[in-house]
N, C-alpha and C positions, 0 to 999 in steps of 0.2 A: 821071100821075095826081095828082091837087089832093088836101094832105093834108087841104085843106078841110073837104071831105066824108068824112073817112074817125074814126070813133071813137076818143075819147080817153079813159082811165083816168086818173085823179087820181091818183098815187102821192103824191102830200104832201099830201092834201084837208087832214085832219086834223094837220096841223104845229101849230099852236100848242099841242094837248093832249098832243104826244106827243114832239118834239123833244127830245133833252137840254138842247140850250142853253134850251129854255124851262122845261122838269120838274124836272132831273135837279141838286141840289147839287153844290159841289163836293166833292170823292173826298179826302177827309185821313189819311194815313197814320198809319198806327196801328201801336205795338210789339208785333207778333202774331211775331217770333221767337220768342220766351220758351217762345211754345207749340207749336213746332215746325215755322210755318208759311213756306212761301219764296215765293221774287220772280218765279219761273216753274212751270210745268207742269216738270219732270225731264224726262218723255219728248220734253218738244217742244224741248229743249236739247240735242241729242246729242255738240255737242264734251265739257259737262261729263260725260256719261257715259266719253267714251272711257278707257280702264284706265291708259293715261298720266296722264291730269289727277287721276283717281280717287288715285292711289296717290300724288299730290303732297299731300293730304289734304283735307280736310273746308272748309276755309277755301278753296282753288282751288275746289271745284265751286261751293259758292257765290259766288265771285268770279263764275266762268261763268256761272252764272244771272242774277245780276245783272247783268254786262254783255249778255247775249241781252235781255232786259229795255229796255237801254239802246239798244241797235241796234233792236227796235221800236219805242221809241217817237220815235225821229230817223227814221225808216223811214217813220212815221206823218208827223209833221211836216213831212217834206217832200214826200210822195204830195200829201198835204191842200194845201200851199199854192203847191207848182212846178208842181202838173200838174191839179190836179181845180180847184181853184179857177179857173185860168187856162182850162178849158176851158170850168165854169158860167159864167164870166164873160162871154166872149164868145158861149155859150148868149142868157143874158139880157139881151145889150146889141144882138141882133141880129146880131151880126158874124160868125157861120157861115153859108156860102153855100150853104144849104139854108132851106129854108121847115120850119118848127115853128107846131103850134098855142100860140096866145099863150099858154094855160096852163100850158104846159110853159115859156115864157120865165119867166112870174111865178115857176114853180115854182123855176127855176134859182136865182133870188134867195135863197131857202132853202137851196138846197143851198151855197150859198159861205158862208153864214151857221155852216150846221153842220159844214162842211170846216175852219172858220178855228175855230172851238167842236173839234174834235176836234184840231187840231193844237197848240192853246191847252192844253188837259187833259194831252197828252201830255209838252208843255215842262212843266208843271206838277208831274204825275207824277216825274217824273226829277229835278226839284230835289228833290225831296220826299226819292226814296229815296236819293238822291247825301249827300243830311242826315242820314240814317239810319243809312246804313251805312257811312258814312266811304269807300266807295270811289266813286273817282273814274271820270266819263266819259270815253271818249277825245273828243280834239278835233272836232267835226263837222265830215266830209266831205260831199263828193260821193258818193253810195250808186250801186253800182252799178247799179238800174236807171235811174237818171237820164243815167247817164252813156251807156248803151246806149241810151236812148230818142233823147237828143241825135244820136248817130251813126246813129241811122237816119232820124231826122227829115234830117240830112246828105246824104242819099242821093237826096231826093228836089228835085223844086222845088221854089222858095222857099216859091213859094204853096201850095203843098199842106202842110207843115209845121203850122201850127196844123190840121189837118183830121187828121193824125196824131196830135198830143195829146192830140185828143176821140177819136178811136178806142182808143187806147191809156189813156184813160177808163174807156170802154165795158167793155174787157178787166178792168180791174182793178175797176172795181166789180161785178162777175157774176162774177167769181170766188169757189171757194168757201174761207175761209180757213180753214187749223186752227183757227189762232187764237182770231178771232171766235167758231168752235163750240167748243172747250174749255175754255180759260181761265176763261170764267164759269159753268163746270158745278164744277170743280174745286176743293173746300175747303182744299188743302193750301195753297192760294195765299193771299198774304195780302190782306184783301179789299177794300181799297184798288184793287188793282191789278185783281181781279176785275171792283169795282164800274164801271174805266172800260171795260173792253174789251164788258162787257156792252152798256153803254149808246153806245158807237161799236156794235154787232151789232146793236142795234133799228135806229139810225138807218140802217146801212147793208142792212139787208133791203129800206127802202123806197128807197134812192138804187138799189139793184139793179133793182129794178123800173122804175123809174124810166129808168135807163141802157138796159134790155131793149128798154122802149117804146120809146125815143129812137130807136135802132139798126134799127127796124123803118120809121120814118119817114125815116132820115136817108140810109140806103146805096142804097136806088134813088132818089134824087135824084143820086146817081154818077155821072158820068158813065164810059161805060166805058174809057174813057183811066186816070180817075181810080180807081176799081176795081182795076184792072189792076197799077198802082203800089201801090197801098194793100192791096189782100189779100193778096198774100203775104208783108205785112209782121205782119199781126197774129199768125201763130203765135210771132215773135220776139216782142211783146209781153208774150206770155204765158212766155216763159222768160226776159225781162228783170224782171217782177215775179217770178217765184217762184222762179229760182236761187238758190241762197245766196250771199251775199257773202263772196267767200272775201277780199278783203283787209280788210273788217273784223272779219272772223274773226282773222285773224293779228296784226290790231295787238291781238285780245281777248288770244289767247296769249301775246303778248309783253309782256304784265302778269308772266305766271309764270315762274321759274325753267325755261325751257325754250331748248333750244339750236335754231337754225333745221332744219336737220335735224328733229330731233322735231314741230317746229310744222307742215311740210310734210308728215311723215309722216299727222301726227293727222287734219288738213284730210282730205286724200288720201284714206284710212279711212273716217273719218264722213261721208264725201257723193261718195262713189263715182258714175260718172255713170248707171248704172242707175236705182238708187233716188232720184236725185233727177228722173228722166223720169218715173218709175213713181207720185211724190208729185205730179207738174205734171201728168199725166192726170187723174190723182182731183181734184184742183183743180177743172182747168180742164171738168171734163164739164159744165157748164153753159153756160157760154161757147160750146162748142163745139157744141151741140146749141142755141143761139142761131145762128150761124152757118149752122148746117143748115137751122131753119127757115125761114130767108131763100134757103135756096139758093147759099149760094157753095160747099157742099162740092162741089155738081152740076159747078162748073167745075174742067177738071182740074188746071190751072196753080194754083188757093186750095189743094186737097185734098191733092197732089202736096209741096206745100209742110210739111202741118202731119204727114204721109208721111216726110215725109225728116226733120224734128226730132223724129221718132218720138211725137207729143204724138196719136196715135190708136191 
């Protein structure tokens, strides 16, 4: 079928009235501890909760907050410019082998704009409270979804590899994030940090749609070779964004007086594998009922898959 003929939705019509990088100042941190205010949501930091870091005192959890802080926003900057810009990019330059209505290539010009504007805010961010608060960042790695994203791209043909990165796009902008929904409700936060994750949440409602549309044009242009390779890869997708990174978790703990023993124990604890399937279902029910309406849950080898990583 010719996506020629088939209707297109503008999800950026309106970019220039509504983008951050066009609207939104920049985000300058402000000395709101004084008034009791912190660097994260509490509940959305659960190593700082655990009764070990707690009883180290008042100075360790807000360590942990701040560095949970830290690891989003490196989290952020590298989603934004290893993997989403690289796939707008080749979106907009033509060089995904699927036909797209042009608008949707124009559109993509926007989206790298405001991927490179959202990883820009983030490095920004992070100086800002690294200034603040006298505690330091650890070193910037390799975060583990990039690094599982890599080994599955490994897996496949050459060629198919960039066709994974845009899928694994797809995944992670339809995804529904804590984050994004709470952090900007949240007054205890200081509002600096409020005010950027809000304004990545606008822009990213409309890259979601956006990615949604794309995925409806893009996957029956598949060829079913291609498919076949490809689908049973994105339920890994979805558990290479949303697992937690337990080893930069451990370089967070190994800030504190803690002996490796304890570090491994705490990890262990606060993200038991339950509850971190039970957090990547709630996510990802978007995603996945994306997928449905396309039809690949109908095949049993896609469904079978997202089955056995328990993500249904």
């Amino acid at each position: 079928m010719s996506v020629g003929v088939r209707p297109v939705v503008r999800k950026l019509q309106n970019w220039d009235a509504k983008a951050s990088v066009r609207v939104k100042p920049r985000r300058m941190l402000l000395d709101e501890e004084a008034i009791g205010r912190v660097y994260f949501s509490p509940e959305l930091v659960p190593i700082a909760q655990h009764p070990e870091v707690v009883a180290l005192g008042p100075e360790a959890v807000r360590a942990m907050q701040v560095q949970h802080l830290y690891r989003y926003l490196d989290f952020t900057t590298q989603l934004e410019l290893e993997v989403v810009n690289s796939a707008c990019r080749d979106i907009a330059l033509g060089k995904i082998r699927a036909a797209f209505p042009d608008v949707m290539r124009e559109d993509a010009f926007k989206l790298c704009t405001d991927e490179a504007h959202h990883a820009y805010f983030s490095d920004d961010m992070k100086r800002q409270v690294a200034g603040a608060t006298g505690i330091r960042p650890a070193e910037l790695e390799t975060p583990r979804f990039l690094e599982r994203l890599r080994a599955l791209q490994d897996e496949l043909p050459i060629g198919l590899r960039p066709m994974a990165e845009l899928l694994f796009t797809v995944v992670s902008e339809t995804l529904i994030s804590s984050i994004l929904c709470q952090i900007p409700k949240d007054k205890r936060v200081v509002s600096a940090v409020r005010h950027i994750v809000a304004d990545h949440a606008e822009d990213e409602g409309r890259h979601s749609a956006y990615f949604a549309q794309l995925f409806g044009y893009l996957w029956p242009q598949l060829s079913a070779y291609e498919q076949a390779l490809l689908g049973p890869q994105l339920p890994h997708y979805v558990l290479a964004f949303l697992s937690p990174d337990h080893a930069a978790i451990r370089r967070s703990l190994e800030s504190l007086p803690l002996e490796r023993p304890a570090i491994e124990r705490i990890i262990g604890q606060t993200y038991p594998t339950p509850k971190v399937l039970a957090s990547a279902r709630a996510a990802a029910l978007v995603t996945i009922r994306l997928f449905e309406y396309h039809g690949l849950m109908d095949k049993h080898q896609f469904r079978d898959e997202f089955s056995r990583l328990r993500l249904l």
